[in-house]
C-alpha positions as CSV (number, residue, x, y, z in Angstrom):
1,X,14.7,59.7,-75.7
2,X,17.4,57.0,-75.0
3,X,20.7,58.0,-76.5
4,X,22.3,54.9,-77.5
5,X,25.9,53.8,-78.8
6,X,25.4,50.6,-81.5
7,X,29.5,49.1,-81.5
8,X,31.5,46.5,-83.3
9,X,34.7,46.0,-84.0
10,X,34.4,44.0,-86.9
11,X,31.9,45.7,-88.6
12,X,33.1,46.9,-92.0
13,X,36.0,43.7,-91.9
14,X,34.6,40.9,-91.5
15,X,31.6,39.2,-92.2
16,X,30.8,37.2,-89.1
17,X,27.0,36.9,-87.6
18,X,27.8,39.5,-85.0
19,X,29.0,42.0,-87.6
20,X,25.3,41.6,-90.2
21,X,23.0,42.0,-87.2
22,X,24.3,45.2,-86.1
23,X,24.4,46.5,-89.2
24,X,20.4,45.4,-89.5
25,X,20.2,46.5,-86.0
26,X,20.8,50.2,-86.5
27,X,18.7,50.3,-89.8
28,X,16.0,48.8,-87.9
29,X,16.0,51.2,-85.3
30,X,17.6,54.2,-86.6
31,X,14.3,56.0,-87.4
32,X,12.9,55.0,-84.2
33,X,11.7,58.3,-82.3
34,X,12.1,57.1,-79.1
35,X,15.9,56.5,-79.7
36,X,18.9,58.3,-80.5
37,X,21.0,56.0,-82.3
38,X,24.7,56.1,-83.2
39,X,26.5,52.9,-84.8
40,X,30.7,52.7,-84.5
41,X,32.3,50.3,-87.0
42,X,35.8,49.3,-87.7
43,X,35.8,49.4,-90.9
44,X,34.4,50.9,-94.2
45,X,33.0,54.4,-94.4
46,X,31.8,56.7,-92.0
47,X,28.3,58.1,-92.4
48,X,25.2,60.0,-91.0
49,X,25.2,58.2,-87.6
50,X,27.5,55.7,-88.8
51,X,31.4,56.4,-87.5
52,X,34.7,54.3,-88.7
53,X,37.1,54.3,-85.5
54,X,40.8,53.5,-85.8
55,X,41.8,50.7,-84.5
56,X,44.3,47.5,-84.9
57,X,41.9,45.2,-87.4
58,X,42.4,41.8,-86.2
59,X,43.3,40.3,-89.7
60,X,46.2,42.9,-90.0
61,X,50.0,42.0,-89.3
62,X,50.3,44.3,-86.7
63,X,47.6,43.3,-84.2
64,X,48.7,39.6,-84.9
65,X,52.4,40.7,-83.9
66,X,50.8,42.4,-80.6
67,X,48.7,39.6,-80.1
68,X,51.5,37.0,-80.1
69,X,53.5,39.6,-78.0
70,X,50.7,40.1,-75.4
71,X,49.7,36.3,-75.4
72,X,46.7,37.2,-75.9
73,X,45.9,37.2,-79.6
74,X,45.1,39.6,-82.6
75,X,41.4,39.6,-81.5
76,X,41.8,40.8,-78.4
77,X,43.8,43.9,-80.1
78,X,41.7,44.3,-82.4
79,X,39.1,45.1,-79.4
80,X,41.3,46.8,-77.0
81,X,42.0,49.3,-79.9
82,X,38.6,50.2,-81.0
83,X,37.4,50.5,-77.2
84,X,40.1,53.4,-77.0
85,X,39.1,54.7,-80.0
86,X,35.5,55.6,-78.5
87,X,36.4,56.5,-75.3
88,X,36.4,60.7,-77.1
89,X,32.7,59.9,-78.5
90,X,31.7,58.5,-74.7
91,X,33.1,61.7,-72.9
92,X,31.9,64.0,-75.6
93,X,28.4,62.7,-76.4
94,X,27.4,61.2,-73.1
95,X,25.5,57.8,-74.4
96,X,22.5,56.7,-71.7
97,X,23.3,53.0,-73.1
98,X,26.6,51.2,-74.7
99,X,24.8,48.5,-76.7
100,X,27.7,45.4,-77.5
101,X,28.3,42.3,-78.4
102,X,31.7,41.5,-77.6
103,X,32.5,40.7,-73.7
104,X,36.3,42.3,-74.6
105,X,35.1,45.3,-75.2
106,X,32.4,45.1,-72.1
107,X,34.9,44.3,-69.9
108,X,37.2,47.8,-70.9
109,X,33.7,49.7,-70.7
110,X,33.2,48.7,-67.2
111,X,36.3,49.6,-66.5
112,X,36.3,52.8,-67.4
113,X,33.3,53.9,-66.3
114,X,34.1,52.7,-62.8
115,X,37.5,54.7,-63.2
116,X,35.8,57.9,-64.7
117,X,32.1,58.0,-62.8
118,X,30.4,57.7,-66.0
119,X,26.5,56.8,-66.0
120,X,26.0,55.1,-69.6
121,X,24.4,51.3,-69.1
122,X,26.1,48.8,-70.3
123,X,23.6,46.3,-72.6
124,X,25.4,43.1,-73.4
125,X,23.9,41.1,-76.5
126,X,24.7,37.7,-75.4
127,X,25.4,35.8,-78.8
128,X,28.2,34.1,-78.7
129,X,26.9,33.4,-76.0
130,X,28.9,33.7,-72.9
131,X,28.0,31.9,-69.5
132,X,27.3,33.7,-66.0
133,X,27.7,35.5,-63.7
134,X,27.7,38.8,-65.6
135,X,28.4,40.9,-62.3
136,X,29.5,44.2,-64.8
137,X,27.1,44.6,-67.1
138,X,23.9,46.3,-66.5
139,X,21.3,44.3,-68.6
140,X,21.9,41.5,-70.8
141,X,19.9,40.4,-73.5
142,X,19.3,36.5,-74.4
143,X,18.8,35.5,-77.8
144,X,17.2,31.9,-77.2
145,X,15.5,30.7,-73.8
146,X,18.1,27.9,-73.6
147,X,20.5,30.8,-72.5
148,X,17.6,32.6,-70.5
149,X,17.1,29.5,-68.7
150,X,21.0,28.8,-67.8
151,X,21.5,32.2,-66.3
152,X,18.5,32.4,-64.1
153,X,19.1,28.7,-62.8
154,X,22.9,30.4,-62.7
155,X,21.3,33.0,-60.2
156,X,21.3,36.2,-62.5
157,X,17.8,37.9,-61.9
158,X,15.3,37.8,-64.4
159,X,14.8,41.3,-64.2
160,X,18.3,42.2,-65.7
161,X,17.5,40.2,-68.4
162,X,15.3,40.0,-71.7
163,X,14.6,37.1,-74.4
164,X,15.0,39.1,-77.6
165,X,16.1,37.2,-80.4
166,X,18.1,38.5,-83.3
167,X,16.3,40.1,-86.1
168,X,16.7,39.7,-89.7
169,X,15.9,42.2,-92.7
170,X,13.7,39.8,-95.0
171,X,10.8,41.2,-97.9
172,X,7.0,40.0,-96.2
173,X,6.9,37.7,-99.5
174,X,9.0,35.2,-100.8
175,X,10.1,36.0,-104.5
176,X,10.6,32.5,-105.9
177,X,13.1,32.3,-109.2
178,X,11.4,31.0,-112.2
179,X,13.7,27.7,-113.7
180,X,15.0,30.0,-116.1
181,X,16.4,32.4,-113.5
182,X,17.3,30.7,-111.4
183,X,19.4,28.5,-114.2
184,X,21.0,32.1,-115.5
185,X,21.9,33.6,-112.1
186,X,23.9,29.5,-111.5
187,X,25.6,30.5,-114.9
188,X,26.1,34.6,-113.6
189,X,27.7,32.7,-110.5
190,X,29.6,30.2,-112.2
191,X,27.9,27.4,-110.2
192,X,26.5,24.1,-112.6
193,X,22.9,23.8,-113.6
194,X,22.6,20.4,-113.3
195,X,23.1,19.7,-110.1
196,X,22.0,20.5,-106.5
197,X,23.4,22.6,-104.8
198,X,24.3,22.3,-101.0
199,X,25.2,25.6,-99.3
200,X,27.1,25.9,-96.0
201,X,27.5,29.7,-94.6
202,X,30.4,29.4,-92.2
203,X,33.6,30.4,-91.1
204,X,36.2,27.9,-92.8
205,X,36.9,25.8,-90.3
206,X,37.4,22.7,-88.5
207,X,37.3,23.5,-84.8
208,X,33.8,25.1,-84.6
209,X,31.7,25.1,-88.0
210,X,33.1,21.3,-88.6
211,X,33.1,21.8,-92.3
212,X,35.5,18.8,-92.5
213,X,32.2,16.6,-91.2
214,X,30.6,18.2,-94.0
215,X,33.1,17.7,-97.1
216,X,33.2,13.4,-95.6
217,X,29.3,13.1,-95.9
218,X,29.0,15.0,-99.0
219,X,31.4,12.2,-100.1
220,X,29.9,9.5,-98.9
221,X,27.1,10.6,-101.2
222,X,26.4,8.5,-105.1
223,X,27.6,9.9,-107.6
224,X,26.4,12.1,-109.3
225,X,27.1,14.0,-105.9
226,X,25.1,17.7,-105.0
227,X,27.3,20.5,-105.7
228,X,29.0,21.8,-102.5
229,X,29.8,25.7,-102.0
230,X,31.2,26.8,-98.7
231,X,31.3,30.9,-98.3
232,X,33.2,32.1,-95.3
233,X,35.5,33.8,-93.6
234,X,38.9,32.5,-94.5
235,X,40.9,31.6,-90.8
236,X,44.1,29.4,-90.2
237,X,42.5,26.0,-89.8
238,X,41.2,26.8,-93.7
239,X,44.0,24.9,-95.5
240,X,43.0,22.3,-94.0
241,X,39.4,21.9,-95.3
242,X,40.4,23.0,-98.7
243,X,43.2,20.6,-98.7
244,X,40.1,18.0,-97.0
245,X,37.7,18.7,-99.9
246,X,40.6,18.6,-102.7
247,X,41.3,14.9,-101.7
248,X,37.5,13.6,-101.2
249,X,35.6,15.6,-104.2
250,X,36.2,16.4,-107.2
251,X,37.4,19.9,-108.4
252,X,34.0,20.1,-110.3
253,X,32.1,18.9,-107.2
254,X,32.4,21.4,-104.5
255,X,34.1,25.3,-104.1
256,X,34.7,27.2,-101.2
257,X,35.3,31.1,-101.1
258,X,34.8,34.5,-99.4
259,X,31.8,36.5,-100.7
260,X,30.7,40.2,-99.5
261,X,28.0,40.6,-97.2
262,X,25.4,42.0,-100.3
263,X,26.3,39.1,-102.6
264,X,25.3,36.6,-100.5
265,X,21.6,36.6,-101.6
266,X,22.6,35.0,-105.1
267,X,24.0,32.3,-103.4
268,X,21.0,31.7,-101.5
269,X,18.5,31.9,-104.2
270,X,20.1,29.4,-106.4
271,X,20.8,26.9,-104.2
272,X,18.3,23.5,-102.9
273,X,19.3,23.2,-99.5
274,X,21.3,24.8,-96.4
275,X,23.6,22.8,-94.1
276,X,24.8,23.9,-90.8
277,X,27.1,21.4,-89.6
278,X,28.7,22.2,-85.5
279,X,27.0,20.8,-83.3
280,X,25.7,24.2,-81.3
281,X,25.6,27.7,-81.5
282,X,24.8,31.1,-79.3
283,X,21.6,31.3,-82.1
284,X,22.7,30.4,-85.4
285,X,21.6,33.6,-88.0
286,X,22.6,31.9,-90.9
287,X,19.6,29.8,-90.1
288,X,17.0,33.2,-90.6
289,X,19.2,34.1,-93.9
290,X,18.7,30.2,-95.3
291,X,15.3,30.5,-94.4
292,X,13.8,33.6,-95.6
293,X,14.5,32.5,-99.5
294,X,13.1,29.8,-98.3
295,X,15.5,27.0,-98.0
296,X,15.6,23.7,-96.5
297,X,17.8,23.6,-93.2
298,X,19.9,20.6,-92.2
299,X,21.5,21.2,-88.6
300,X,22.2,18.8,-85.6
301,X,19.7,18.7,-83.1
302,X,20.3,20.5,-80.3
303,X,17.7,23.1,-78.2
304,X,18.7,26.0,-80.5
305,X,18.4,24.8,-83.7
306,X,14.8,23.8,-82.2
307,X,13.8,26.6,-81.3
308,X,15.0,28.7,-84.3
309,X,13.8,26.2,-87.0
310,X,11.3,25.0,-84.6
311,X,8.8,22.3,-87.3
312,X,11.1,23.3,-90.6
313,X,14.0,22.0,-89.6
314,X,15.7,18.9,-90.6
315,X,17.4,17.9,-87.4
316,X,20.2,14.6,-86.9
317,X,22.7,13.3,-85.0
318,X,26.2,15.2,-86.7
319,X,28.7,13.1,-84.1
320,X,27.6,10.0,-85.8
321,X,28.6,9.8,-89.4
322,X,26.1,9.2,-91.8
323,X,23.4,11.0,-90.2
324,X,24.0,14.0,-92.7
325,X,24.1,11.9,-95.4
326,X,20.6,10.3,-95.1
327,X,18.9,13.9,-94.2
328,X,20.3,15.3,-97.1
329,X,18.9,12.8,-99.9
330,X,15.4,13.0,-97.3
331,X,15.5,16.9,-97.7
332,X,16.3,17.0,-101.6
333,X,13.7,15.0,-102.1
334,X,10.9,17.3,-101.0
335,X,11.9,20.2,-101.2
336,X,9.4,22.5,-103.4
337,X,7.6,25.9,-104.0
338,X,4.6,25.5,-101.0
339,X,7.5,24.3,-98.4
340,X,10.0,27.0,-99.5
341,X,6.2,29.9,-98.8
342,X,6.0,28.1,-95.0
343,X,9.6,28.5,-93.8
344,X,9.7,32.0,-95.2
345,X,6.7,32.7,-93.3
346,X,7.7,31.1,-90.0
347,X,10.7,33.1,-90.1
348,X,9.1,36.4,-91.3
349,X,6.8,36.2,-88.4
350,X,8.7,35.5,-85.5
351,X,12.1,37.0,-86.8
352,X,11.7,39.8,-88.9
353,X,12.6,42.9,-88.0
354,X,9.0,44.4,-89.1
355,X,7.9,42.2,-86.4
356,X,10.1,42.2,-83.2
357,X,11.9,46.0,-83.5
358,X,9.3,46.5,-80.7
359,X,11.1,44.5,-78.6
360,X,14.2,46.0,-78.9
361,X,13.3,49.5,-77.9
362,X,11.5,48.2,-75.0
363,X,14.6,46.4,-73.7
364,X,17.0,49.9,-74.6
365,X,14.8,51.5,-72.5
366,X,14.4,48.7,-69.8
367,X,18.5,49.1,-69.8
368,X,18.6,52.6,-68.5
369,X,16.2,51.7,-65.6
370,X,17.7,51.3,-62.3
């Protein structure tokens, strides 16, 4: 049996990629008997198997005070302070692998063990995802080939690697809201019943999630325009877009808010179509969520998108302006119930966790190998 430590930070206080798949990660393989499986949060309660550790959450004043102290920001406390935190539990309880998804908190980890003679592994989940050489971590695993690819060309052996994409908790059959449902859950939500609906899952943001692209082709749109709702994290380049959408739309036209991680599937069911709108990411989650109620997804084209979405995507050109705007009337123009059934099921199969958990106790226990 491979006695393994799940950890993030986050978990608990924000409601970031990184934070729902470990969540689904040790649900998923929490009754697994080949592992011993213990999550550590930062937030929220503790449970059976589940532990809250103190540390400095990174939306608190004080880790932004020590962050601007240190120069090196309220995330970076945020990690520092939870890594301390479980130093007890590593000493105590002697983990076989550290499973992880921040490189902060790998980085301490290594540290420590080389300081202390420890023997746990350290498993990096390469998400964000971070380039190579990863020289301190003992196995890394790759959520798309495009990374797999880089590293190896990059030198890293293919043996201290494995292609296991990120699950997702989805039901084996799409449940598709009758009009009158689906027109009562828009009213439950507040949301208008006469118009599409265009949802972007995102942090709030210019930088990265580019929702200001998104707010200038929404409003390049006829009127009447789809409804736009934004849910995401709330960050400091958020003014911004709100202040971007109040002058473009109309108050009735768009909203953009902060919703809990077991609310999110209302939003999802009620809306016509998803929009992702940077222009890459480590893997893109959202994309699974979006597509398991079986929703249209709009993304630029680039080799992840492809090979999440893979023939159910709607892919274009997001640094030319426009290119949104055409996919989007394309999209909400064919979007019904037979397309919504085959994106569920191309998801379901490939992503789900009833079909790839497999896959991630054969890579714990690849991780442990020497």
């Amino acid at each position: 049996m491979v006695k393994v430590f799940l950890i993030c930070s986050g978990l608990g206080n924000v409601n970031r990629g990184f934070e729902s798949f470990t969540q689904e990660c040790f649900h998923a393989l929490s009754s697994v008997p080949e592992l011993d499986i213990n999550l550590f949060k930062g937030g929220g309660e503790s449970k059976k198997r589940q532990i809250v550790l103190w540390n400095f959450p990174r939306d608190s004043w004080l880790a932004n005070y020590l962050g601007k102290l240190t120069r090196r920001g309220a995330y970076y406390i945020e990690q520092t302070s939870f890594t301390f935190s479980l130093l007890p539990y590593i000493f105590q309880q002697k983990p076989d692998v550290i499973y992880f998804s921040d490189g902060i908190v790998g980085n301490i980890l290594w540290h420590w063990r080389k300081k202390t003679g420890q023997s746990y592994k350290l498993l990096f989940s390469n998400g964000g995802p971070l380039s190579p050489p990863f020289t301190r971590w003992d196995h890394i695993q790759q959520v798309a080939p495009i990374h797999l690819q880089g590293a190896i060309q990059a030198g890293e052996p293919l043996e201290k690697q494995s292609l296991v994409p990120y699950g997702i908790n989805m039901d084996a059959e799409l449940k598709i809201l009758s009009i009158a449902d689906k027109a009562a859950l828009r009213r439950k939500l507040e949301l208008p019943d006469n118009l599409p609906i265009i949802l972007s899952v995102a942090a709030i943001n210019k930088s990265h999630k580019r929702l200001d692209y998104l707010i200038r082709e929404i409003a390049q749109l006829p009127k009447p325009r789809p409804y736009l709702l934004m849910l995401g994290q709330i960050e400091a380049e958020s003014a911004e877009v709100v202040a971007l959408a109040n002058e473009l739309l109309e108050p009735e036209q768009f909203q953009i808010k902060t919703v809990a991680s077991d609310q999110i599937a209302d939003y999802y069911q009620v809306a016509d179509a998803f929009v992702l709108a940077s222009l890459g990411e480590g893997f893109g989650r959202v994309f699974l969520e979006a597509m398991s109620y079986g929703l249209p997804c709009i993304t630029h084209d680039y080799a992840v998108s492809r090979f999440v979405l893979k023939d159910e995507g709607y892919f274009g050109n997001f640094e030319l302006a426009g290119s949104l705007t055409s996919l989007i009337c394309d999209v909400l123009s064919q979007n019904n119930d037979n397309s919504k059934l085959r994106r569920h099921q191309s998801v379901y199969e490939r992503f789900s966790w009833d079909k790839i958990y497999d896959n991630y106790v054969i890579m714990l226990q690849k991780s442990i190998k020497k």
